[in-house]
C-alpha positions as CSV (number, residue, x, y, z in Angstrom):
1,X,13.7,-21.9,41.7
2,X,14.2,-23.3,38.6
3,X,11.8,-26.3,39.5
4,X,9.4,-23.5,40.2
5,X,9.4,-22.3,36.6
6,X,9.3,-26.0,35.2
7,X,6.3,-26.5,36.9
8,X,4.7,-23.0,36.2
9,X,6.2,-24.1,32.3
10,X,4.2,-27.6,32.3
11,X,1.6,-26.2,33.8
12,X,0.9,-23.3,31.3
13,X,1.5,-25.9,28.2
14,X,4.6,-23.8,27.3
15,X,2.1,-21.3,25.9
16,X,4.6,-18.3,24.3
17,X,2.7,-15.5,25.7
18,X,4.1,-16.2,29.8
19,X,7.7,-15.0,29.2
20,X,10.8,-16.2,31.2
21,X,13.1,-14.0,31.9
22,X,16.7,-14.5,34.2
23,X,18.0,-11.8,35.8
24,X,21.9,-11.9,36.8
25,X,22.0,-10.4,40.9
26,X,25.6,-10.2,41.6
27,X,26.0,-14.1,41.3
28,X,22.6,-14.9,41.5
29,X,19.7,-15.6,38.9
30,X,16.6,-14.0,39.5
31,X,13.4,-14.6,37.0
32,X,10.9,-11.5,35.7
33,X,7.8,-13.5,35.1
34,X,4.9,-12.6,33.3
35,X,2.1,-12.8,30.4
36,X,2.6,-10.2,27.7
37,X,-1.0,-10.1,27.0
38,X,-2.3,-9.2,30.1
39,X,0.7,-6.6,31.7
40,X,1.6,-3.8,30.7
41,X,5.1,-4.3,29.3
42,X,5.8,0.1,29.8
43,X,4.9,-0.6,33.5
44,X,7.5,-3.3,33.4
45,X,10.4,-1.7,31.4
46,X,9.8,2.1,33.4
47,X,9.3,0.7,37.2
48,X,11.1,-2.6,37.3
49,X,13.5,-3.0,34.7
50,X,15.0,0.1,35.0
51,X,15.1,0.0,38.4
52,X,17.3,-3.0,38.7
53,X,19.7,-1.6,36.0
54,X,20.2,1.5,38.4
55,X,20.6,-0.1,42.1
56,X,23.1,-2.3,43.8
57,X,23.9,-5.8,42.2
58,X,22.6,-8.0,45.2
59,X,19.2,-9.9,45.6
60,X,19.1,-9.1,49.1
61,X,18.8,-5.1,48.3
62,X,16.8,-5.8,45.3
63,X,13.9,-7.6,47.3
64,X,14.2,-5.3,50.2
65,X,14.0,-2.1,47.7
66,X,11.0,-3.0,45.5
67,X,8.9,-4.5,48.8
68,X,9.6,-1.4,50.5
69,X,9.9,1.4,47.6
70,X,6.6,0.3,46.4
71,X,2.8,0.9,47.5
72,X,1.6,-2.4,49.9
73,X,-1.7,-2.2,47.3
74,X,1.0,-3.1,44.6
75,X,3.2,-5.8,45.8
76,X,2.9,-9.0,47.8
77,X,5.1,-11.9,48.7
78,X,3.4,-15.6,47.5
79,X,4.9,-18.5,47.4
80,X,3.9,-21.3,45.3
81,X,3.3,-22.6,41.7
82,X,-0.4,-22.3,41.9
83,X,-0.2,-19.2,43.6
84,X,1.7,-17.6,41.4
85,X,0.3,-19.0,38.6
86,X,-3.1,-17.0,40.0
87,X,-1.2,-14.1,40.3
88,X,0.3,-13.9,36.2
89,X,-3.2,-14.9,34.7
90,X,-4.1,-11.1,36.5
91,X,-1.8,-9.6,35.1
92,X,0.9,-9.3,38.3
93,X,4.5,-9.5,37.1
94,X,6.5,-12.0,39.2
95,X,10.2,-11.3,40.4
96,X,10.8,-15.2,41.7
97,X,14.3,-14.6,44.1
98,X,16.6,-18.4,44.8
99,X,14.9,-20.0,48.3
100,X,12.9,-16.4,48.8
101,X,9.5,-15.7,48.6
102,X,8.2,-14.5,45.6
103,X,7.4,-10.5,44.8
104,X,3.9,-10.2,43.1
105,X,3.7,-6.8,41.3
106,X,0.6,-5.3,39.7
107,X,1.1,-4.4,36.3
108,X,-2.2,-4.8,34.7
109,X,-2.4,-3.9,30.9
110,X,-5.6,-1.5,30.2
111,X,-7.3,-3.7,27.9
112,X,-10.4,-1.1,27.2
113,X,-8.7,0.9,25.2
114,X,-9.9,0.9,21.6
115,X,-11.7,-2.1,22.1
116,X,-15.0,-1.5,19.7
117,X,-18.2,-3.0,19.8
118,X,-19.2,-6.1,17.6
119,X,-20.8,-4.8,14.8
120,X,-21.7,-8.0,12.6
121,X,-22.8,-10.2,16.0
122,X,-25.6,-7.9,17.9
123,X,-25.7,-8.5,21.4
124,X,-28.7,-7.2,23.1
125,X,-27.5,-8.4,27.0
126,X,-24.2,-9.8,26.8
127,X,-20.6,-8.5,26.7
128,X,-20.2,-5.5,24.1
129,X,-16.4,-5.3,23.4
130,X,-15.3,-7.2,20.2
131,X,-11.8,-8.2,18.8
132,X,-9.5,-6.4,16.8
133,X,-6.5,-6.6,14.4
134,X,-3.8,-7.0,17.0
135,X,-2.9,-10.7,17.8
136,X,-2.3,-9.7,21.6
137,X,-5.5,-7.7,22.5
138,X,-7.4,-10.3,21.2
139,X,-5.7,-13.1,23.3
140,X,-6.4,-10.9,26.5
141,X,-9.6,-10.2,25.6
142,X,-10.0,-14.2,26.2
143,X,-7.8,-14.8,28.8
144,X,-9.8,-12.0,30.8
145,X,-12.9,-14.2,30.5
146,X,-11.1,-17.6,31.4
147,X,-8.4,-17.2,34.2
148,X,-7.4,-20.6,34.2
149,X,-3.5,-22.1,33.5
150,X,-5.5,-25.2,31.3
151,X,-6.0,-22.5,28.9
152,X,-2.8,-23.5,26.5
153,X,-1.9,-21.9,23.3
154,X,0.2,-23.4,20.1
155,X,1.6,-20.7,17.9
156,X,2.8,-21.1,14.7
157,X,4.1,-18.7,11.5
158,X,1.6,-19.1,8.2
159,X,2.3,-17.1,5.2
160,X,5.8,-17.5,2.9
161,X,6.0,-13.7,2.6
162,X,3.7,-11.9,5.7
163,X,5.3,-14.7,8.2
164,X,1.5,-14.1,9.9
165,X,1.6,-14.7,13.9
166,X,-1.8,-17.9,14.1
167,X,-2.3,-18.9,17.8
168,X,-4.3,-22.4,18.4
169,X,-6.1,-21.5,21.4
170,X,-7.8,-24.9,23.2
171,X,-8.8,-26.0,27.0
172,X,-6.3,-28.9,27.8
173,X,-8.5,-30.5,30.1
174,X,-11.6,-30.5,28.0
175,X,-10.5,-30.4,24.4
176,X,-10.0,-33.8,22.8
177,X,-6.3,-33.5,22.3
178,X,-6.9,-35.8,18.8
179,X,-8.9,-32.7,17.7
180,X,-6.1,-30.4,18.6
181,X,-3.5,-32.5,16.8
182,X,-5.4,-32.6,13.6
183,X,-6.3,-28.6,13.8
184,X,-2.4,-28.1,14.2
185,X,-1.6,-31.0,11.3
186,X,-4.0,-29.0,9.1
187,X,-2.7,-25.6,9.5
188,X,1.2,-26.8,9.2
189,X,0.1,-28.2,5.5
190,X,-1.0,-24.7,4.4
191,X,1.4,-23.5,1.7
192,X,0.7,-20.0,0.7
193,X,2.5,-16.9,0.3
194,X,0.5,-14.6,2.7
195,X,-2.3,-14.5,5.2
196,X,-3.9,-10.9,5.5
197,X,-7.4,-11.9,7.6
198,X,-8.4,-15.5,8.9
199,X,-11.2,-15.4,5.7
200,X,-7.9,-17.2,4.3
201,X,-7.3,-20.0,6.8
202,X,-11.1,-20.6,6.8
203,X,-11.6,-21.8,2.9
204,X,-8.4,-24.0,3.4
205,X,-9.4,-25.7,6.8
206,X,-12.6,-26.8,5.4
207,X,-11.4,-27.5,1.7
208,X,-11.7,-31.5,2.4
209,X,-15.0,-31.4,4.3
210,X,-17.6,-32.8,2.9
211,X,-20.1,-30.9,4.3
212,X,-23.1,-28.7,3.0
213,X,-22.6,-26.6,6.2
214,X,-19.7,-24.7,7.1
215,X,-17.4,-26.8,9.9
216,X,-15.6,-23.5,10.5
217,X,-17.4,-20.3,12.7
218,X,-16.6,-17.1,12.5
219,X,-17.0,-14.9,14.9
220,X,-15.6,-10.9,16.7
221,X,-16.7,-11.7,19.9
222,X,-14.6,-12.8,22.8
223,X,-17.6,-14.0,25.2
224,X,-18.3,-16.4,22.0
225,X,-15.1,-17.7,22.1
226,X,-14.8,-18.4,25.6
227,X,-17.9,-20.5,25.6
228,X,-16.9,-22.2,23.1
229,X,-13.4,-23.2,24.5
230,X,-15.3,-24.3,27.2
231,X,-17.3,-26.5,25.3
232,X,-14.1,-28.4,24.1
233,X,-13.8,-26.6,20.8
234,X,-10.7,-24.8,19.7
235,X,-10.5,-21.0,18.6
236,X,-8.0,-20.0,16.1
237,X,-6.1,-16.3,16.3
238,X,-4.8,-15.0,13.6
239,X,-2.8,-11.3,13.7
240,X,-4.3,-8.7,12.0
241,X,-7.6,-10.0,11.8
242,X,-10.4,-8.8,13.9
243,X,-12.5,-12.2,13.6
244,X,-11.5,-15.4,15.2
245,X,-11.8,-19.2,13.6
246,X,-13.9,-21.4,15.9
247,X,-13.8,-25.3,15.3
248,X,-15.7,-27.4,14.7
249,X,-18.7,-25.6,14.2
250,X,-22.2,-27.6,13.8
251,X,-25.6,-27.1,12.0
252,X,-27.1,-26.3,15.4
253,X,-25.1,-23.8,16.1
254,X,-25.7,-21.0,13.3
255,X,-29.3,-22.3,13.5
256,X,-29.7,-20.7,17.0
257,X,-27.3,-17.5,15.5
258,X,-29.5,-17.4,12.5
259,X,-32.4,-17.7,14.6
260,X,-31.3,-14.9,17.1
261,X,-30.5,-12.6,14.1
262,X,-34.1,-13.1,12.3
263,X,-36.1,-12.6,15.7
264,X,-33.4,-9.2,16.4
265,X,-34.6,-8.1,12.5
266,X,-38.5,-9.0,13.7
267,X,-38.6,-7.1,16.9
268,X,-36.6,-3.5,14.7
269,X,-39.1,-3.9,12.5
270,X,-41.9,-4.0,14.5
């Protein structure tokens, strides 16, 4: 089992938002697994946590009650890491038993609720949700679009006096992981005393670039940011801000966004 969550571990990057947790059954350990951006963490505290804290202290009853108590639609037995692996980035929350199958239970968090539409970045055909000021939303918003374990997340704590939550969100088998190292260099070296939107991390991230374009996009839509993660480029998150950093960011690219926006302007005015 505990191989299991190693490989599940190295597999996921050690990204903080798939949470561990061990469970003591009588004398065994038994692991809640899930990612707190995709399930619903009231699902989890009403119908599994509190359900082990009422019933008998043995892994044999506690399998046998939550495979038969709840709906077949709900919960399945898997077995394996990639398997599993499937099963978290949907938002199932995993109960992993010692030399047992595993017990897959849907607890999918709603992520439609209060999710506006882009204002700044008109789509005419595409995707109309758009991100908002709470770190975790935001990250589920992308992990909807990209279900895949190579999607591996850095977090880190910027600010002296708002301690601001900044995820550095990257593809580890596409982005160069030289580019990664230097994004997560850069951001370590930024001494200030508060971040309040990711305006603030923009200036300072391309403060030594010497270039008459910006290197640094910004953007509130998560379709954006998934194509670009797929592209090898790396988004930054940063809580309480509704925009998220993309790097690096080339001339092309707000030539084809500024050339979108003029023909949208063109076509309204005729």
């Amino acid at each position: 089992m505990i191989d299991v969550i190693k490989q599940l571990q190295k597999a996921t990057g050690g990204s903080s938002d798939f949470i561990y947790k061990p469970l003591l059954v009588g004398t065994d350990n038994v692991y809640l697994i899930y990612n707190e951006v995709l399930s619903d963490s009231e699902l989890i505290n009403d119908f599994i946590l509190r359900n082990i804290c009422d019933m008998e202290s043995s892994k044999e009853y506690l399998r046998s009650y939550f495979y038969h108590k709840l709906p077949d639609g709900n919960i399945i037995e898997i077995e394996g890491k990639d398997t599993i692996l499937d099963k978290l980035l949907n938002g199932f929350t995993i109960l992993l038993f010692p030399n047992q199958k595993a017990l897959a239970i849907e607890t999918r968090a709603n992520l439609k609720r209060g999710i506006p539409e882009a204002d700044s970045e008109v789509s005419i055909r595409g995707p109309k949700d758009g991100f908002v000021e709470h770190f975790n939303t935001n990250l589920g918003l992308i992990r909807r679009r990209i279900k895949s374990e190579r999607l591996w997340m850095k977090e880190k704590t910027i600010g002296k006096q708002t301690k601001t939550k900044v995820g550095i969100l990257y593809m580890e088998n596409i982005a160069e992981e030289k580019l990664v190292e230097a994004v997560s260099k850069k951001l370590d070296q930024i001494n200030i005393d508060g971040i309040i939107d990711s305006g603030y991390l923009k200036g300072r991230l391309e403060e030594d670039a010497n270039n008459f374009f910006p290197t640094v996009m910004t953007t509130e839509r998560p379709d954006r940011v998934a194509m670009a993660l797929l592209e090898g480029k790396i988004a930054i998150l940063v809580d309480t801000s509704p925009y998220v950093l993309i790097v690096p960011s080339f001339f092309i690219v707000h030539t084809k966004h500024g050339g979108a926006l003029k023909g949208l302007i063109i076509k309204r005015q005729n």
